[in-house]
Each structure stands twice: as C-alpha cells, then as structure tokens.
C-alpha positions as CSV (number, residue, x, y, z in Angstrom):
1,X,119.3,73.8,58.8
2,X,116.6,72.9,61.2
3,X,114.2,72.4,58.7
4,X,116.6,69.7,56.8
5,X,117.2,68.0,60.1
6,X,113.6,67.3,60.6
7,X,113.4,66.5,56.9
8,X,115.8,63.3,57.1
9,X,113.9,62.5,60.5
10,X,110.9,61.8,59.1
11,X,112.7,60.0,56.1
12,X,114.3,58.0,58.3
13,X,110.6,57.3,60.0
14,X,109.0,57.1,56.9
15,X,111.6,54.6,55.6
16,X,111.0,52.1,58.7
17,X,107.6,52.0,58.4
18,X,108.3,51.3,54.2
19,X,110.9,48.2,55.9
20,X,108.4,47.1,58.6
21,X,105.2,46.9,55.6
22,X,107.5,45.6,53.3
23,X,108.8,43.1,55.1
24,X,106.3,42.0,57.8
25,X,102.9,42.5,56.5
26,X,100.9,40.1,54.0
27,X,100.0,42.4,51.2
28,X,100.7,41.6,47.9
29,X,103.9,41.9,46.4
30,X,102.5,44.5,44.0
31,X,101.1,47.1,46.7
32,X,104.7,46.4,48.9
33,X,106.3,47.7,45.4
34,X,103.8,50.6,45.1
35,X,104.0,51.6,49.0
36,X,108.5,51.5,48.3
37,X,107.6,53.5,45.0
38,X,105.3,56.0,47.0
39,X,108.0,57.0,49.6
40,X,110.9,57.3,47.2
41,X,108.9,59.2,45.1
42,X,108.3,61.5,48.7
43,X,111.5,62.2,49.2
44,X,112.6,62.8,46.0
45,X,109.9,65.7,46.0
46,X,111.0,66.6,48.9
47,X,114.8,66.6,48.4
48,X,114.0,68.9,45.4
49,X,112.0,71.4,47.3
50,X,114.6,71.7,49.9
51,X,116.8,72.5,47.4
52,X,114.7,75.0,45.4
53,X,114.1,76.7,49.1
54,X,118.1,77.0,49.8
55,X,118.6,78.4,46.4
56,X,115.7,80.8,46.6
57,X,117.2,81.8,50.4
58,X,120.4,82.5,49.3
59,X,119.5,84.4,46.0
60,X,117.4,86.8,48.6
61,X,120.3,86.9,51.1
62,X,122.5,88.3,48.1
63,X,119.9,91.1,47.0
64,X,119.7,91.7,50.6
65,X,123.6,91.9,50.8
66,X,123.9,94.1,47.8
67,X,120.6,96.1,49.0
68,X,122.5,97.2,51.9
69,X,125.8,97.7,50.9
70,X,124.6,100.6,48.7
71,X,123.6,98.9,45.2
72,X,121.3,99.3,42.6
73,X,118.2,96.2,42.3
74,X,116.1,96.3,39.6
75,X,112.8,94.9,40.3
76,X,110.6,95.0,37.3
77,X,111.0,98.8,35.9
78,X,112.0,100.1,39.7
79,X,115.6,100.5,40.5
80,X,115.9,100.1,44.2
81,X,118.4,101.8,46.5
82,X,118.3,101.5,50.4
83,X,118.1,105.7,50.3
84,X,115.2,105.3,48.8
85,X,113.6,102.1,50.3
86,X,113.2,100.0,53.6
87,X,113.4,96.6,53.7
88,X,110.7,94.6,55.5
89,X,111.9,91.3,56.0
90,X,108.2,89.7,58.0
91,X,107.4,90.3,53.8
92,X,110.5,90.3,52.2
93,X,109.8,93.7,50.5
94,X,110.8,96.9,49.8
95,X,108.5,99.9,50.8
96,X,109.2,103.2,49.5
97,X,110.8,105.7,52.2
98,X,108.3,108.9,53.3
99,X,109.2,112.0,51.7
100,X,110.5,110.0,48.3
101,X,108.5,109.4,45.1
102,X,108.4,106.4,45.9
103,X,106.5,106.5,49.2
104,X,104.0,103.5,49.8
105,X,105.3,101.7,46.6
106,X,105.9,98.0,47.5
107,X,108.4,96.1,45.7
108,X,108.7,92.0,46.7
109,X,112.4,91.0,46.4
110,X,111.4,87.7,44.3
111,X,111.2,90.7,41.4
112,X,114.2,92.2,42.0
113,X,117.7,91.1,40.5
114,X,121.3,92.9,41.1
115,X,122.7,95.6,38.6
116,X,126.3,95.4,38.4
C-alpha cells in the first residue's frame, strides 16, 4: 500500500512539473504535447504494473494460504504439500523437507497452481 502511495506522489510531482513546462516555458507547442504525452504514457505503465504486482501478490498469498492449510500445489510435474516442503518466503520457494525424496528440490511458487 506504501508502494502505491508513493506512486500517486510522484504522479502528482511529475504532473506539476508537466503544468509548470506546459504552461510557463517557451517551447514549442509540439514538444509541450510530446512532454504531456510522455508522462501520461508514465503513468499508464505504471498504473498497469501496479496492478500486474497486486494480482501476482495475491495469487501467491492464496497458494500460500492453501499451502498451509494442508493442500495439494502442483508446480510443474511436483505436487507440493507443506509435509513435504518448507516455504521460504526471502525466495518465495518451496525447498524439499530433510529425510523426504524430495530433499534439496526447489520449487518457485510462480510455478505452482492449487489442485482442488
């Protein structure tokens, strides 16, 4: 939520320094339109990568969810249980438990989807 916050900030920045060239400068009405173009064109990308984050975030907090509530995620040809795995979430993977068969195997969680 932070990270959004600071997002609109610099917008906000961004869009009174578009105003103040815009408005107060002597460039040419063409590079005033590029310069507006330039920033909307910013936020859009921005606005879209913010939401591709929160959808990736809470996809991840609902393996994570099922992970520890005792289900079954199959990540690639792995099913993943949490008596089998840990979860390291510095990584966001799943690392095989000692004593399993799958000791040492690492499994990202962007591989990994829910079986119902």
């Amino acid at each position: 939520m932070a990270f959004l916050y600071l997002v609109i900030f610099l917008l906000l920045i961004f869009g009174v320094i578009g105003v103040v060239v815009y408005f107060f400068t002597g460039l040419t009405k063409r590079l005033k339109v590029s310069i507006v173009l330039s920033l909307l064109l910013g936020w859009i990308l921005i606005l879209g990568y913010s939401l591709y984050q929160d959808k990736k975030r809470k996809l991840h907090e609902k393996l994570l969810y099922s992970f520890n509530h005792g289900k079954v995620l199959t990540c690639k040809d792995v099913n993943v249980t949490n008596d089998k795995f840990n979860f390291v979430s510095g990584t966001l993977v799943f690392v095989g438990k000692e004593k399993t068969k799958f000791e040492g195997l690492v499994v990202p969680i962007d591989l990994c989807r829910v079986e119902h």
